[in-house]
C-alpha positions in Angstrom: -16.2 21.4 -68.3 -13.0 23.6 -68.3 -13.5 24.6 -64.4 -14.0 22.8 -61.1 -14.5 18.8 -60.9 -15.8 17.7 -57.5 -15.3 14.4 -57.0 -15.4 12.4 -54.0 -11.8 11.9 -54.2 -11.6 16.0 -53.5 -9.2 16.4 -55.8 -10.3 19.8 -57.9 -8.6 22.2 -60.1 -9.5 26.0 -61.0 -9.2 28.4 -63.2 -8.0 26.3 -66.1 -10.5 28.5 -68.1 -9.5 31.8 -67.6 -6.4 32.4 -65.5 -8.4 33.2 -62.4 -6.9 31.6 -59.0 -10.6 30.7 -57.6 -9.0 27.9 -55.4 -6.7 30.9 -53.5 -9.7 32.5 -53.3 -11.4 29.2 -51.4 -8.9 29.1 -49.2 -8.8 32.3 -48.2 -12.2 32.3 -47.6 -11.8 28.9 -45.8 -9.2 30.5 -43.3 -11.3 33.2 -42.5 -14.1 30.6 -41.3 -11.8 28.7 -39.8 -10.9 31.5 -37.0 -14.0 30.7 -34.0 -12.6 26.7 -34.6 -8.9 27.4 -34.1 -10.2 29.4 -31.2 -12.0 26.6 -30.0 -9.0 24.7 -30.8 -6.6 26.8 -28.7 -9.6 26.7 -25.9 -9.6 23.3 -25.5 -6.0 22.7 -25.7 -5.8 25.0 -22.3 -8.4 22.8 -20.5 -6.8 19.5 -22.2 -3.2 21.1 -20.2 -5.4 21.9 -17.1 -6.9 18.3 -16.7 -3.2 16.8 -17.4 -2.3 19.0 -14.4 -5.0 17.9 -12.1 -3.9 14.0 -13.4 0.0 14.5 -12.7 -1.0 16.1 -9.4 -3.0 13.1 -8.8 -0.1 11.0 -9.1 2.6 13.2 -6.8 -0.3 12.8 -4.1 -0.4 9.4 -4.3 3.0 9.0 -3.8 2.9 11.0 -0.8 0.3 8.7 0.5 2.0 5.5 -0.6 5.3 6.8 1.2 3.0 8.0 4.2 2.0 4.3 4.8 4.8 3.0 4.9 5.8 5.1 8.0 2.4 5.3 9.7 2.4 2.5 12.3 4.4 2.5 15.5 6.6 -1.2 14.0 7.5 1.0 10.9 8.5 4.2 12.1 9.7 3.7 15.2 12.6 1.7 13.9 14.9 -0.8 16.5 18.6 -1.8 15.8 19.4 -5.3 17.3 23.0 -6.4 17.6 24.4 -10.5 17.9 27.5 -11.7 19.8 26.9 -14.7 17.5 24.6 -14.8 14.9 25.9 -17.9 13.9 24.2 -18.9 16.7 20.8 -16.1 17.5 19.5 -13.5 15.4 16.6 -11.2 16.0 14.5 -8.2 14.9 12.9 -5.9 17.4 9.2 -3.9 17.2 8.6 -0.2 18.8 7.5 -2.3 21.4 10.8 -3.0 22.5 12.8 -1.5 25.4 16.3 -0.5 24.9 19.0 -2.5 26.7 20.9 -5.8 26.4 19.7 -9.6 27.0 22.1 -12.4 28.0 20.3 -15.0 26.1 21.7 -18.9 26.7 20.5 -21.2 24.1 20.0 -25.0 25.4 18.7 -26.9 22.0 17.0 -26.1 19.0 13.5 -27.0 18.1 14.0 -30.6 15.7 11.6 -32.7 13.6 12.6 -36.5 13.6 14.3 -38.4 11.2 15.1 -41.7 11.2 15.9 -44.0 9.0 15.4 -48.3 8.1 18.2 -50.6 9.3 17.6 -53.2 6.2 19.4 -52.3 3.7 18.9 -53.1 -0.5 21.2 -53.0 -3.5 19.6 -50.4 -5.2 16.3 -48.9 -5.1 14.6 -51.0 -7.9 14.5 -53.6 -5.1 11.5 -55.3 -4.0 10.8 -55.2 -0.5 7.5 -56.7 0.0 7.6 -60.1 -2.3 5.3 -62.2 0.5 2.9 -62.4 -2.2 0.2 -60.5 -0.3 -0.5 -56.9 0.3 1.3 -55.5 3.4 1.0 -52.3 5.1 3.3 -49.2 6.7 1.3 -47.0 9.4 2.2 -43.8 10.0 2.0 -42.4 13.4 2.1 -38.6 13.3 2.2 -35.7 15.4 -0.9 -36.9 17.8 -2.5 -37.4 14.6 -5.0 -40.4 13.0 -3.0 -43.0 12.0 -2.7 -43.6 8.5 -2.1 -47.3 6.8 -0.6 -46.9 3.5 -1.1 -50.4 1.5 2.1 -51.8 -0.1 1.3 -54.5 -2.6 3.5 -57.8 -3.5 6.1 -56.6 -5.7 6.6 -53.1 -4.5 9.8 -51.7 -4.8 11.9 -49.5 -2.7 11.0 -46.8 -4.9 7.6 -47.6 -4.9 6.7 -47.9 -1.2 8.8 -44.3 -1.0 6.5 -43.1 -4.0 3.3 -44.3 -2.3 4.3 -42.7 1.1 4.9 -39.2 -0.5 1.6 -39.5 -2.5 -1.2 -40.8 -0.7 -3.7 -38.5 -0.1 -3.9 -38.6 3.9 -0.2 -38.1 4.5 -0.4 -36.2 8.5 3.1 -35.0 7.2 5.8 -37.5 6.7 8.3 -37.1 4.1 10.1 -40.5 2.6 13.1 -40.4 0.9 15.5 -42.9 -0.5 19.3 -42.3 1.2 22.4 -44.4 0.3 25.5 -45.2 2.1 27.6 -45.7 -1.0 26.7 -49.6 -0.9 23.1 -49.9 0.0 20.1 -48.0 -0.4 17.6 -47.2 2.4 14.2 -45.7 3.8 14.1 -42.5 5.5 11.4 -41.2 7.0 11.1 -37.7 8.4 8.2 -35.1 10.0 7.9 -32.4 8.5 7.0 -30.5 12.1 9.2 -29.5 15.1 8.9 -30.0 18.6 8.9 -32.4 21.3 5.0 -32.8 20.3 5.9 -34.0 17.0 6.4 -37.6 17.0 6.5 -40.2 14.8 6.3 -43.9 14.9 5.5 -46.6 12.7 3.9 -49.4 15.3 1.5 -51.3 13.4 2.6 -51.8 10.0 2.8 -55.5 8.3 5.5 -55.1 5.8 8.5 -57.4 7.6 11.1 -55.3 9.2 9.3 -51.7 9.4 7.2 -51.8 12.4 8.8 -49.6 15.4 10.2 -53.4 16.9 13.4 -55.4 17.1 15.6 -52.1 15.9 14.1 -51.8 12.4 14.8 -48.1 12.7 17.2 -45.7 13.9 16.8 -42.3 14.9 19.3 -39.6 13.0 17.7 -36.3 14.8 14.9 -36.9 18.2 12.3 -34.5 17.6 12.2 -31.3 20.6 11.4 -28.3 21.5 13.5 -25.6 21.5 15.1 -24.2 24.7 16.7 -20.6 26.3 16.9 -18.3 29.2 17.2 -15.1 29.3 19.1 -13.3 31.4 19.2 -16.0 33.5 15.7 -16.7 34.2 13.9 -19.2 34.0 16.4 -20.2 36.6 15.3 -23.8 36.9 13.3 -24.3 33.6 13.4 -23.3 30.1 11.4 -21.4 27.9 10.2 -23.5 25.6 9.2 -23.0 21.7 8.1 -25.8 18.8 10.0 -23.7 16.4 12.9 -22.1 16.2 11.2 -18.6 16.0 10.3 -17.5 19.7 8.3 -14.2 20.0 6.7 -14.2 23.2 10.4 -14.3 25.8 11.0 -10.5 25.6 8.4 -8.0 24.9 9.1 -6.8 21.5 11.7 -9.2 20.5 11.2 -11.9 18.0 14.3 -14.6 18.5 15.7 -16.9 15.8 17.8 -19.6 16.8 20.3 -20.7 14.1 22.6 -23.0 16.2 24.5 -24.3 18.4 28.4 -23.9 18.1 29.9 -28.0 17.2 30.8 -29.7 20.8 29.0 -27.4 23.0 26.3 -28.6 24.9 24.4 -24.7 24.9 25.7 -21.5 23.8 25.3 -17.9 25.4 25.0 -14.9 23.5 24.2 -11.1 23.6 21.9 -9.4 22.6 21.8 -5.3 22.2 18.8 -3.2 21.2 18.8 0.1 20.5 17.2 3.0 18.8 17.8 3.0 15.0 18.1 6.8 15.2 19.6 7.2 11.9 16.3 5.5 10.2 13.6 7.3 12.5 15.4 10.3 10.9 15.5 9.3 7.7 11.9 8.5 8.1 11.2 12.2 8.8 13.2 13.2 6.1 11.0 11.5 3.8 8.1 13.0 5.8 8.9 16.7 4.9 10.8 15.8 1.5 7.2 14.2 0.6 5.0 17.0 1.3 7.3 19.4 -0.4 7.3 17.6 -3.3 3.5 18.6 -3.2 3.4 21.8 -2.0 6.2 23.1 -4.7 3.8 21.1 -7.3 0.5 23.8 -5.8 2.7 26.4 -5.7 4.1 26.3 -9.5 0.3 25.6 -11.1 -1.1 28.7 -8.6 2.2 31.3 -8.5 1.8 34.5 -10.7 4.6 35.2 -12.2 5.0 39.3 -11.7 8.4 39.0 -14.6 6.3 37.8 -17.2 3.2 39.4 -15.9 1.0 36.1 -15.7 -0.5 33.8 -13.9 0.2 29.7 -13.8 -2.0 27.7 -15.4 -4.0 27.0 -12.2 -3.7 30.2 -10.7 -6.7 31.1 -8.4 -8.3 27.6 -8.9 -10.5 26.7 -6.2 -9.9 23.2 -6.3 -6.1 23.7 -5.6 -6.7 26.2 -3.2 -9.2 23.2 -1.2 -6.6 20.6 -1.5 -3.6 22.9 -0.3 -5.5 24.1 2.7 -6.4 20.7 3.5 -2.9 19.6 3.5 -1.3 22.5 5.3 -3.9 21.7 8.2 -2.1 18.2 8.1 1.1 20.1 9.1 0.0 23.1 11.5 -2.4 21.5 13.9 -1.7 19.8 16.5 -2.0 15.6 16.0 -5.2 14.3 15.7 -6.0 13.5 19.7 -3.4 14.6 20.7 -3.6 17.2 23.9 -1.4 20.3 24.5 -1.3 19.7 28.1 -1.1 16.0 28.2 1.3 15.0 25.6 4.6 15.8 25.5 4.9 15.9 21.7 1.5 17.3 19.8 2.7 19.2 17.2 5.3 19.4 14.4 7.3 22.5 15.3 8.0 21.1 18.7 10.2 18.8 16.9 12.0 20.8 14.3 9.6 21.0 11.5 8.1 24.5 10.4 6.7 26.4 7.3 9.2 28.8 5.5 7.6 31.9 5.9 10.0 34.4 4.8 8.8 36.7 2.3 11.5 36.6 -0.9 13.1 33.0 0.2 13.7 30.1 -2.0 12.1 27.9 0.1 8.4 30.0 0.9 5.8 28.1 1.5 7.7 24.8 1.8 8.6 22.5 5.3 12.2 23.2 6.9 13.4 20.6 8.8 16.1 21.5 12.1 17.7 18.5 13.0 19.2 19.4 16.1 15.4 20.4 17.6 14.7 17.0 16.5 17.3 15.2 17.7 16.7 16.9 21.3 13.4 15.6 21.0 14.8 12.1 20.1 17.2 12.3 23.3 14.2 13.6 26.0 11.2 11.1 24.8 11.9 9.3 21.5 8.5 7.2 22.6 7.1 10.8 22.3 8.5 11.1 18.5 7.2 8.0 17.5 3.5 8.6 18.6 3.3 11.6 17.4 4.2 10.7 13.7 3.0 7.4 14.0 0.0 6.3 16.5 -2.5 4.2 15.2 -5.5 4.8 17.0 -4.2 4.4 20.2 -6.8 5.0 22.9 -6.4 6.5 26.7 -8.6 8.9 29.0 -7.4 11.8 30.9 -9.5 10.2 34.1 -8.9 7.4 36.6 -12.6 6.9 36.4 -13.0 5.6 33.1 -10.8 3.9 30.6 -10.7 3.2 26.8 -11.4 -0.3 25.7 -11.9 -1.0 22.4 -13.1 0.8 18.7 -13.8 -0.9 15.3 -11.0 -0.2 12.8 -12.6 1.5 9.5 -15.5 2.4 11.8 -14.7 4.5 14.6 -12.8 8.0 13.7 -9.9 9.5 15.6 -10.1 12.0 17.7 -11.1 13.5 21.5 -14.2 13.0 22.7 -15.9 14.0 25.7 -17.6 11.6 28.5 -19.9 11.8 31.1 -22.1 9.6 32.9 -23.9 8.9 36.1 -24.2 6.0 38.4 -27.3 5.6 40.9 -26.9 4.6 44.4 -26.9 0.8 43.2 -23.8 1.4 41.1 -25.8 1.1 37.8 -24.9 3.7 35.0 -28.3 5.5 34.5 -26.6 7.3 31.6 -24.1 8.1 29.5 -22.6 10.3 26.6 -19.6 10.1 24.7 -18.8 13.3 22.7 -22.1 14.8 23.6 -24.0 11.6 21.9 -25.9 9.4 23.9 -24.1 6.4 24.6 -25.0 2.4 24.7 -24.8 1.1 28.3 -23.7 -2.5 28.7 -23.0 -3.2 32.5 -20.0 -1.0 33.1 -19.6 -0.2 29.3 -20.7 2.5 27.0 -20.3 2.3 23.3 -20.3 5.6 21.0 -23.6 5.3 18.6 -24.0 4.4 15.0 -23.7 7.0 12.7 -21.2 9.3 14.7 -17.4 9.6 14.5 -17.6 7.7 17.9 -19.4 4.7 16.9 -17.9 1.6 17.9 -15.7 3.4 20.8 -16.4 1.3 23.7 -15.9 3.1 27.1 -15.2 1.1 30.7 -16.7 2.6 33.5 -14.4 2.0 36.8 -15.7 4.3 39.1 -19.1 2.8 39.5 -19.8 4.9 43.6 -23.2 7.1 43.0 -21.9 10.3 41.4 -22.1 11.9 37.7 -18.4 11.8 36.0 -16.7 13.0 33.2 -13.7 13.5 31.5 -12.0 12.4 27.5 -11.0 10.0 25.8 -8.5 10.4 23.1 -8.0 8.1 19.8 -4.9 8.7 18.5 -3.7 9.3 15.0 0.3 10.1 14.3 0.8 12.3 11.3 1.6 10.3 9.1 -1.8 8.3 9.5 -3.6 11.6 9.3 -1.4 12.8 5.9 -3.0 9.2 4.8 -6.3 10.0 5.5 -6.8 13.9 4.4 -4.8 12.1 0.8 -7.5 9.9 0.5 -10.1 12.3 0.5 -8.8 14.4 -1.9 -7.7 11.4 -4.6 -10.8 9.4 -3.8 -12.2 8.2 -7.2 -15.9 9.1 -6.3 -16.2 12.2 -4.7 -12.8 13.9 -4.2 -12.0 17.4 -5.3 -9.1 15.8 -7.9 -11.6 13.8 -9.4 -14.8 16.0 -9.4 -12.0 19.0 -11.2 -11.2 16.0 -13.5 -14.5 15.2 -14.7 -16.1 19.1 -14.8 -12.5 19.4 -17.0 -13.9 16.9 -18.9 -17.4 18.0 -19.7 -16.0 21.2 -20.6 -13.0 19.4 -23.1 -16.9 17.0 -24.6 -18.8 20.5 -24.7 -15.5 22.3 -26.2 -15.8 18.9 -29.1 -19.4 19.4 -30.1 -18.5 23.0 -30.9 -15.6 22.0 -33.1 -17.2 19.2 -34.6 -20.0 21.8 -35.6 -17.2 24.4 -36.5 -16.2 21.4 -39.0 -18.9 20.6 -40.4 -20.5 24.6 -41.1 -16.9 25.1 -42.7 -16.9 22.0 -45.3 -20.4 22.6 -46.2 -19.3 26.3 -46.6 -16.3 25.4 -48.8 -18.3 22.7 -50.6 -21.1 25.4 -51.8 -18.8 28.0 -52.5 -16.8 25.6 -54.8 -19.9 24.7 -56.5 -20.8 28.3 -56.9 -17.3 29.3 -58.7 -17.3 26.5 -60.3 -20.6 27.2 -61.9 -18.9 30.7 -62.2 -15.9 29.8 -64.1 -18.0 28.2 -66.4 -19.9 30.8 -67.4 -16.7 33.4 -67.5 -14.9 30.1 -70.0 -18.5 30.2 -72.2 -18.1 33.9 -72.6 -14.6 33.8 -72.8 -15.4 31.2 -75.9 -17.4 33.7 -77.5 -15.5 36.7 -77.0 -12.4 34.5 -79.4 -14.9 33.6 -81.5 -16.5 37.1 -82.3 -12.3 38.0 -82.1 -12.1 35.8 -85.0 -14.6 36.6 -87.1 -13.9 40.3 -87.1 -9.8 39.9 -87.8 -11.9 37.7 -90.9 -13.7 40.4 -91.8 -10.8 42.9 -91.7 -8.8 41.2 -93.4 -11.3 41.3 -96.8 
């Protein structure tokens, strides 16, 4: 056939038999179909741009929240500087716990484990050092522990007794090791722990020349306890540590001793702690650089641009509109538990930090940050400062009558809660609410009840004369603990507004597919019939075309006779 071949190759080729451009025609035609897919096309490409924004939004958010833990315990906001005369000597960090001021801190002796080492010496260690022709033994004494008898067969080397030390199974901790004094090779034996509880002995053991008798061994390093005063106290004793690490002298303070100066018999240093101001600052910095970093992200997909006469991409989206509100609540209400009255610090403009609210400014709508409010606020209560960004449900009352004892972390929300109860005549609590719930009564304590924001907050009554009594009782959350918790219920992955955008996005995008794939499939059929139909047309037009050169023919024939 002179027209259209279709083939499953879709190669084709028209009007080859007369002249006509059919396949221009198809296209055309094609095109023309084509214009509600492209739309849907174009359509889903929008919703495609608007689900990438929710994802990369997803992402600055949780790097909001990552930074915001870091900062949202008292240890690592409220940062402590700690200066060494000698850290040769002592070293040491320092918590929020810790009180400004200096410590004159004398170190005595370090904690030790004990080495010592065999007094026979052999050439080398291939040597054998049990040939009695019986099996032999070497007991190990250690650290208050079982002792533990290690068998040392006839013909055991040096090397060999050292590997079956090291090896057997119920080792209390005693490392061997082979040490040479440039002629002869000998057994050392060390603990592995430190302190004047860690001894070690080898009393008992058979193999000739090992047990703890007749000087077999000699002690390198006598195994103690570590010893210092500070500031002179205790002034007859020592505090005392198995280690070298002591964290229970000074409030606070952790203390690593590193040594003691060659030829002295103790060593006094000082010690200075003080306020890292420059990283509490820096850790507000981050704070407001943080949540700006969001809020200019909401405020570029929302803005309407009044140049170009549009809208961003999310502009009036509910979602965004949720999450920013949720957010700026973060940042203008007062700290979660926190009381106007009763704390000195309870919200974020008291020390420096305040919403640009100028109409026309660069900055509108984004945290300013004065430094010099802050820093007044670091000179007047820096304990203050630190609560307020970084209290970790941290519990008090605002009565003498009752006090806060205990919650369950993951359990037990933050916040103020009102309390009342009353005691009978017999000083029995009769009854008892916490935050208008009825409370648990256990003796003189009252727990909050399951399924509340309370739960788990355990009360102690100390006024216990007849008499009804109330009052609050505040769990406290710093900012940053509260930016952490509002971050996870927007980003959680089951029923956060991110997420629930994400996947109605999505539906729409699948929904968006079935009408293109349907598009696609209407416009193929479409071109496949009309190719067949032209094709079935330029056959008919070449058949006539056929006979109209051969009627052409026979009449020049004619003529011509």
């Amino acid at each position: 056939m002179a027209g259209d071949y279709l083939t499953s190759g879709a190669i084709h080729f028209t009007g080859l038999g007369n002249g006509t451009d059919f396949d221009s025609i198809i296209q055309a035609m094609v095109k023309a179909q084509s214009f509600h897919k492209n739309r849907l096309e174009s359509w889903k490409a929008d919703w495609e741009d608007k689900q990438t924004a929710f994802q990369d939004l997803n992402t600055t958010l949780l790097s909001l929240k990552t930074h915001m833990q870091s900062m949202d315990k008292p240890s690592e906001f409220f940062v402590k500087n700690v200066t060494s005369t000698d850290e040769d000597v002592l070293t040491a960090t320092a918590d929020s716990d810790a009180a400004e001021g200096n410590h004159l801190i004398l170190v005595n002796q370090l904690a030790q484990n004990k080495i010592q080492t065999n007094s026979t010496g052999y050439a080398d260690p291939t040597t054998v050092i049990n040939s009695t022709g019986s099996d032999q033994t070497i007991v190990l004494n250690y650290n208050g522990k079982a002792a533990v008898t290690i068998t040392i067969p006839d013909g055991t080397t040096l090397a060999g007794a050292l590997n079956m030390i090291n090896k057997d199974a119920d080792n209390p901790g005693v490392r061997a090791s082979i040490v040479s004094d440039g002629s002869s090779s000998y057994l050392q034996m060390r603990g592995m722990d430190m302190g004047s509880g860690a001894t070690l002995s080898l009393a008992g053991s058979t193999l000739s020349g090992y047990d703890d008798t007749g000087g077999n061994w000699d002690v390198n390093q006598a195994n103690q306890n570590a010893q210092i005063r500070v500031d002179g106290w205790p002034i007859s004793t020592w505090i005392e540590s198995d280690t070298n690490t002591i964290t229970d002298a000074v409030e606070g303070v952790s203390f690593s001793l590193k040594s003691i100066p060659f030829g002295q018999s103790n060593a006094s240093i000082t010690l200075s702690i003080a306020n890292d101001n420059s990283a509490i600052k820096e850790n507000v910095r981050g704070f407001v650089d943080k949540i700006n970093e969001v809020r200019s992200e909401l405020i570029n997909l929302t803005k309407f641009d009044e140049n170009m006469e549009r809208g961003a991409l999310l502009q009036g989206n509910y979602g965004l509109q949720l999450i920013s509100t949720k957010l700026k609540d973060v940042t203008s209400q007062k700290g979660v538990g926190f009381d106007y009255d009763d704390d000195v610090i309870s919200t974020l403009s008291q020390i420096g930090i305040m919403t640009d609210a100028e109409e026309g400014s660069a900055t509108r709508g984004l945290l300013m940050f004065d430094e010099e409010i802050f820093d007044e606020a670091m000179k007047t209560d820096p304990d203050a400062v630190s609560s307020f960004f970084s209290a970790y449900f941290s519990g008090d009352t605002n009565s003498s009558d009752f006090t806060y004892d205990s919650h369950i972390s993951g359990v037990t929300k933050a916040g103020t809660y009102a309390v009342e109860y009353t005691v009978d005549g017999s000083g029995t609590i009769t009854s008892a609410t916490i935050g208008g719930q009825t409370a648990s009564i256990i003796g003189s304590q009252m727990t909050g009840p399951s399924g509340t924001d309370m739960a788990g907050l355990v009360i102690n009554a100390v006024n216990l004369s007849a008499g009804t009594y109330t009052g609050e009782v505040r769990l406290k959350l710093g900012k940053a603990g509260q930016m952490v918790e509002t971050l996870d219920e927007i980003t959680s992955t089951v029923d956060g507004p991110l997420h629930i955008l994400e996947d109605n996005y999505q539906d729409i995008i699948d929904d968006i597919d079935k009408k293109i794939d349907y598009e696609t499939d209407r416009i193929t059929r479409m071109e496949r019939m009309t190719r067949s139909r032209f094709a079935r047309l330029e056959s008919t037009l070449s058949y006539y075309d056929s006979m109209m050169k051969s009627l052409d023919s026979q009449i020049s024939s004619l003529s011509s006779k």
